[in-house]
N, C-alpha and C positions, 0 to 999 in steps of 0.2 A: 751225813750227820753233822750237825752243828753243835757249839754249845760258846755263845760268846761270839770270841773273836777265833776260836781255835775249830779248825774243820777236821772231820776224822774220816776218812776214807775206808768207810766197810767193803772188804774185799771179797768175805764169803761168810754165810749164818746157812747153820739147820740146828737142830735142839738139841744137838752136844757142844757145838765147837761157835768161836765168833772170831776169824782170821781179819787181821783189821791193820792199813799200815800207822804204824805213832808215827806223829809229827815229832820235829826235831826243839828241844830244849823244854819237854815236857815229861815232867818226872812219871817213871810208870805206875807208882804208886806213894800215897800221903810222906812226905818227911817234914823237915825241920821249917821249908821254905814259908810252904804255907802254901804254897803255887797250887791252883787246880791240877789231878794226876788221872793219866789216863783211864785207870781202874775205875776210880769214882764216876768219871765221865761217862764210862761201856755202863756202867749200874746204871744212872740215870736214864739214858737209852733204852736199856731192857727194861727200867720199871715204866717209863712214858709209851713205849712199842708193844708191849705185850698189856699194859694199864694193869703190873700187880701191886697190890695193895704190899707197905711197907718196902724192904729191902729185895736187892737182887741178888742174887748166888752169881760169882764169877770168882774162877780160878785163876788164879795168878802160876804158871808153871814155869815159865822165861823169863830173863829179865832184860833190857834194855841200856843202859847209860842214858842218864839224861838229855846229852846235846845231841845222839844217836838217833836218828829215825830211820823208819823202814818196817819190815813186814812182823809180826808176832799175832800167835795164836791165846786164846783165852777158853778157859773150860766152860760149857753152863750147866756142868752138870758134877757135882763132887767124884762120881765114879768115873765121867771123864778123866777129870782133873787126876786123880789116881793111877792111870792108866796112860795117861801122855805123859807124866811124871816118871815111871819106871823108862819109859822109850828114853828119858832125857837119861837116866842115872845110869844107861845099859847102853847109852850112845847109840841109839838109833835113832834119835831126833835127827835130823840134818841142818846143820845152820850155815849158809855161805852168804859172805859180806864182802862188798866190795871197795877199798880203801885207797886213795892214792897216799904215796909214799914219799919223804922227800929223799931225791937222789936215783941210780940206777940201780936194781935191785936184780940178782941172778933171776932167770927163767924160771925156776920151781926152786920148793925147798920145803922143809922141814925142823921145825923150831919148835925144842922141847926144853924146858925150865922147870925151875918151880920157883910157883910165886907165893909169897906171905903179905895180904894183906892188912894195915896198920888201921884199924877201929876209929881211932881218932883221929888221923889227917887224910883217912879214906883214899892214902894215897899205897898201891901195892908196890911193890920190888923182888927181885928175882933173889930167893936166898934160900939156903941148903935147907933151912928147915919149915919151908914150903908145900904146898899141895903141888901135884903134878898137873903139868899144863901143856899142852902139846894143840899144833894148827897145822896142815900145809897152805900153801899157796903156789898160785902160779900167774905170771907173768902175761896183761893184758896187754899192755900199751906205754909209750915212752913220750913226752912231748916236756920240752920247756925242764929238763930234769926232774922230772916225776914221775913217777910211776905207779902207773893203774894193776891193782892188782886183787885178782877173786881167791877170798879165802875159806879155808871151810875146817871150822873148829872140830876138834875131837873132844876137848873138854869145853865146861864154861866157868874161868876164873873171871873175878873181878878186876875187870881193864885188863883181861889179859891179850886182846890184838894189840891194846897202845903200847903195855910194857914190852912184851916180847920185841916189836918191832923197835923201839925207843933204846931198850937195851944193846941193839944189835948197832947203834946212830945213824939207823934208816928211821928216824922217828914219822908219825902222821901228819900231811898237812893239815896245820890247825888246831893242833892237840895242843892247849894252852898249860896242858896239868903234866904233861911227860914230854912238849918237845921243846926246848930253853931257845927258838929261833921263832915260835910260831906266832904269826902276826893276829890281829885281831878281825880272826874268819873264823866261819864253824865247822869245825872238826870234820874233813871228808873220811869219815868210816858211816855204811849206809848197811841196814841190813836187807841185802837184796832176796834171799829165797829161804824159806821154810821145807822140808821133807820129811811125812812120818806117817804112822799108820792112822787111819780114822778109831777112836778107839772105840766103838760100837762095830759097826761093819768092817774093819780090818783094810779097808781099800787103803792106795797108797796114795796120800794127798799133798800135792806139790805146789807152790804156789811163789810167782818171782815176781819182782817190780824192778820197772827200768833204771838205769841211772836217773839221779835228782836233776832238775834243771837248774843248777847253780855249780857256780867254779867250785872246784876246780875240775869236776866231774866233765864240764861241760866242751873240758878241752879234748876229750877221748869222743864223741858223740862218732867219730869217723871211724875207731875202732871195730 
């Protein structure tokens, strides 16, 4: 699917669900910018594919960060959208991202905070009077002081892989917004796999994309 200059890569459609990977530095839905958002985009799609007259129904259940790309799922059906919503709030969605790291990072771990997101500089920090935030990870690959690493969230705070890891001064390469060394690259955190029930038929629907072909990912390809 095209729209412009921005390609969208439909991963999987039947008439509840539209698993689809976002491109990187595309907001997932309307803000301030003004930028075409991935939302508006899947609408346009479903009203030209199906040819319905006016608007198109599409659930927004996950969210993204804008320079993030990778895999996310979208409702087309409001009682989907309801139904993969509880999965997220009951944590049985499954979200795993794979993020190089600057520096050597232990083998596995486990990083629990809490972070307080700030409305106006949209920038979050770890402080006591916080939502709780909890991830593990573990340890893919080491090259060039980096480290590749798969993560798999329990919650979903706002920029909570950047903060957590940034907090700890293993920040992400590329993270312009939380790592004070990051050069002028795109952020390597990629969301690699989705896992959750189909919320009609209950099947267990799983769905991963390879590492991106771009640095710094590109130095692990042997891993």
């Amino acid at each position: 699917m095209g729209d412009g200059k921005v390609m969208i890569n439909i991963i999987y459609e039947d008439n509840h669900l539209l698993v689809v990977e976002k491109p990187i530095n595309v907001p997932v839905q309307a803000d301030k910018s003004g930028d075409e958002d991935l939302l508006s985009m899947l609408k346009k799609y479903l009203i030209e594919k199906y040819d319905k007259p006016g608007d198109a129904y599409l659930g927004l259940v996950h969210r993204l960060d804008r320079p993030v790309g990778g895999v996310m799922v979208f409702a087309k059906t409001s009682k989907a959208a309801s139904r993969l919503s509880k999965q997220v709030q009951k944590h049985e969605f499954k979200k795993i991202y794979m993020a190089v790291i600057e520096g050597k990072v232990s083998e596995s771990g486990t990083f629990k905070d809490r972070l307080k997101k700030d409305e106006k500089t949209n920038i979050t920090r770890v402080s006591e009077d916080g939502k709780e935030a909890e991830l593990s990870y573990n340890l893919v690959g080491f090259v060039n002081n980096l480290s590749l690493v798969r993560i798999s969230l329990k919650t979903g705070r706002s920029h909570q892989i950047r903060v957590q890891f940034a907090s700890r001064k293993i920040p992400l390469y590329g993270d312009q917004k939380y790592n004070p060394n990051a050069v002028k690259d795109q952020i390597a955190l990629f969301a690699s796999k989705l896992e959750f029930k189909h919320p009609v038929t209950k099947e267990v629907m799983s769905f991963e994309l390879p590492l991106p072909e771009r640095y710094p990912f590109t130095l692990f390809k042997s891993v």
